[in-house]
N, C-alpha and C positions, 0 to 999 in steps of 0.2 A: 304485674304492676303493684305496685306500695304505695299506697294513698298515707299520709297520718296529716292529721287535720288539730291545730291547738293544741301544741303539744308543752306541755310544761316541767320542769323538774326543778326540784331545788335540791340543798342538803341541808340543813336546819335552817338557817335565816337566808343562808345563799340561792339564789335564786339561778341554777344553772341554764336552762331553758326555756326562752319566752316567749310560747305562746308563737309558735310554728307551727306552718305548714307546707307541703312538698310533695309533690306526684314524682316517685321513682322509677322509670319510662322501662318496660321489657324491650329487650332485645337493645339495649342502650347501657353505655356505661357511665352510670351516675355518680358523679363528684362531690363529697364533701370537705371542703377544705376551711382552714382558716388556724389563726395561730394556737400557742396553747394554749389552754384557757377557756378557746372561744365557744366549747361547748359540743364539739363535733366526734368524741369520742364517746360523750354520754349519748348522743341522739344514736350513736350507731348502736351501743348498748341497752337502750330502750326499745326500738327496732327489732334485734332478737331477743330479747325476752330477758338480759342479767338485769335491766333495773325497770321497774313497772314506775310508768309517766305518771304523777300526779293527777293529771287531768290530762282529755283530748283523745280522741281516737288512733289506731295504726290498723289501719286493714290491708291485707294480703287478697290481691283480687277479687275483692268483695266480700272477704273474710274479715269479719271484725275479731281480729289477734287479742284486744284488751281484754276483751270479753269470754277468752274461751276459756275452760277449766285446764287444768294440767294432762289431762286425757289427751286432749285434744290440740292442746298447744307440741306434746310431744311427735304427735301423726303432721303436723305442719313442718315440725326439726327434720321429720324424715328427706323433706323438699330444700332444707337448706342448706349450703356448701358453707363451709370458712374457712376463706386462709390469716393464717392469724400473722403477725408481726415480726414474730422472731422464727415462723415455719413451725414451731411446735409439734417436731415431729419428737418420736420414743425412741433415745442414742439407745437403750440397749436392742430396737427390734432393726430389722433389715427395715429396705425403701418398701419391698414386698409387702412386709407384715405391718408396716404404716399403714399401705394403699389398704389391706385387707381388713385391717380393722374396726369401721365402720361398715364393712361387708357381714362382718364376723356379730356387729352389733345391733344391727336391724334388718338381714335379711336371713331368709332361711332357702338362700342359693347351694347346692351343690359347690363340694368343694373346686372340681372342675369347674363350674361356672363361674367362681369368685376371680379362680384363676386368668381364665379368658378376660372377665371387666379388668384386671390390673394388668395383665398387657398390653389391653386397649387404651385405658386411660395414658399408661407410663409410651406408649406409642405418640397418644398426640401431642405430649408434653416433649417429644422428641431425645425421650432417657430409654431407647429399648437397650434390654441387655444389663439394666442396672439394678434388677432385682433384689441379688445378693449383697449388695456395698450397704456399710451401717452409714450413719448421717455424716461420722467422725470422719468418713470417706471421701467424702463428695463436697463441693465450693458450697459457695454462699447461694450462687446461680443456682444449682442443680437443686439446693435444699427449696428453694423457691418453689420448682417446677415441681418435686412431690408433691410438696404444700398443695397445689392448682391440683394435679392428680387426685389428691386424696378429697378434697372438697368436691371435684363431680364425680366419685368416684360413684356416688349415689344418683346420677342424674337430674338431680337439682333444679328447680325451676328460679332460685333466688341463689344468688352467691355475695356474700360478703367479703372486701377485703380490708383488712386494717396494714397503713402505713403497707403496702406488697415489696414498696422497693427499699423500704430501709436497710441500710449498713453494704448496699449494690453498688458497684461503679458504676456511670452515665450508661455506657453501651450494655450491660445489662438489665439496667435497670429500662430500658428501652426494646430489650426483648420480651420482659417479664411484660409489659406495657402493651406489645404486639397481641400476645397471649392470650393475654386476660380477654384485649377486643376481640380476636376470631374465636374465640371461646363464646364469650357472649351473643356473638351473632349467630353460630353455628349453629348452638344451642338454642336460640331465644330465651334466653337468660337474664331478669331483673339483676343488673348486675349493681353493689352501690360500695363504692371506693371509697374509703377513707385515708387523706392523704397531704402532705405537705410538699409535694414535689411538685415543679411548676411544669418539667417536660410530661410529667401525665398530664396535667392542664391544659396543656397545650397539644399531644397525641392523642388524647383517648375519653376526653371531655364531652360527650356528646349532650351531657346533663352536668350543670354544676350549680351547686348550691353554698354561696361564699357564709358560713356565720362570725359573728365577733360580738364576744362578751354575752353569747346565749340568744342573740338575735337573729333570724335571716338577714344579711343585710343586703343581696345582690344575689340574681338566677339569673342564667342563660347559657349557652354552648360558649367553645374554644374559638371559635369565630366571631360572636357578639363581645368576648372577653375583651380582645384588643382595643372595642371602641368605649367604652364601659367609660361614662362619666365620676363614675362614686368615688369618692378620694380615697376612703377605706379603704375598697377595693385595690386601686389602684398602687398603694401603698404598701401595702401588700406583696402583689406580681411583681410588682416591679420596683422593686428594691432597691434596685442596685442605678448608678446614671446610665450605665450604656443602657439594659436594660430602658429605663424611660428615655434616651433617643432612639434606641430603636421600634416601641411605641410610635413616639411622635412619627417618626418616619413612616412610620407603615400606615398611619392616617392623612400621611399627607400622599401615599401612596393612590389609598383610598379616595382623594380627594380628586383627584387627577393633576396635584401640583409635582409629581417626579414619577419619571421615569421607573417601572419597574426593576428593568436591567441596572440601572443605574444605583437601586435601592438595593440589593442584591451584592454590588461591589463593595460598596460603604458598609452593609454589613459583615463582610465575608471577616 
């Protein structure tokens, strides 16, 4: 779990973060969302440790993170996975010597043992066999799926992801989505998404935290999302008109004024 309590940031007169708060749920995949701007890329940056919050606490399962020296902030890195945006893997190493590289950086495993974890990891991410391919090799999808490899490659009790499915088509970026949840649950993994895509919001949302303009403005799961009164919010999700009738419909679903089946065909 990720507690951060009051959390503030600015950058000279701007005031990026105001005065948040948020319990990041283990074994739960937690949502950041909202536009650009809204401050959701600097709170995940303060979180792991590139920008130190003005004010306010972040503790790490009762670890207060603000507070600890760099000794010691390093031995928590050891716990943390990231996948980062664009995969950031190394075009000149193999997928191998990706996965291995943070093996190669904080542990003092056998080269056989390192071995063994990166056909493990490249097994559950469903890439055996793809050891030797450089990145220049392999899709958009696959680059993703080292990404996830190489982030538990460490076994990780926290994983971060920034933006996972950008530059994905729908149907992968819906696998990548699948992933990230069995991952998280497998593992019991603090897991906290950052993201602009609504089918994650809507799959894999079990924690979301909406901000706009540096504020919290709206928490709850992918289930409470739909009935959500905040017009922010709502403004948001649902963007587009079909999008808010199908909304509307699905609380009138709720309501008991239509038919399931019925709601089901109208939206097909």
């Amino acid at each position: 779990m990720i507690e951060v309590k009051n959390i503030k940031k600015g950058f000279g007169d701007k005031t990026v973060i105001n005065d948040v708060s948020a319990v990041f749920q283990t074994g739960k995949c937690n949502l950041i969302i909202g536009t650009s701007g809204s401050g959701k890329t600097v709170m995940m940056k303060c979180l792991v440790g590139l920008f130190e919050p003005d004010s306010g606490d972040i503790n790490y399962d009762g670890m207060d993170f603000s507070a600890m020296n760099e000794d010691h902030r390093k031995g928590l890195r050891q716990s943390i996975g990231m996948l980062f945006q664009g995969s950031a893997l190394f075009d000149s190493m193999t997928v191998e010597q990706n996965i291995l590289f943070p093996l190669d950086m904080f542990t003092k495993s056998t080269p056989g043992e390192k071995m063994k974890r990166v056909d493990e990891v490249l097994d559950r991410v469903n890439l055996q066999g793809a050891n030797k391919k450089f990145p220049a090799e392999i899709s958009g999808g696959m680059k993703k799926r080292v990404g996830i490899a190489r982030a538990i490659v460490l076994n990780p009790k926290y994983l971060f992801c920034d933006e996972p499915n950008s530059g994905l088509d729908p149907q992968t970026s819906l696998l990548i989505d699948k992933l990230i949840k069995e991952i998280t649950t497998e593992y019991n993994i603090t897991t906290v998404v950052n993201t602009h895509d609504m089918n994650s919001v809507m799959e894999i949302g079990d924690h979301i935290m909406y901000m706009y303009q540096g504020n919290k403005e709206w928490e709850g799961n992918n289930k409470e999302i739909i009935f959500s009164k905040n017009k922010l919010l709502n403004d948001f999700i649902f963007a587009s008109e079909f999008l808010r009738d199908a909304k509307d419909m699905r609380m009138l679903e709720a309501e008991g004024k239509i038919d399931k089946q019925d709601l089901d065909e109208l939206l097909k």
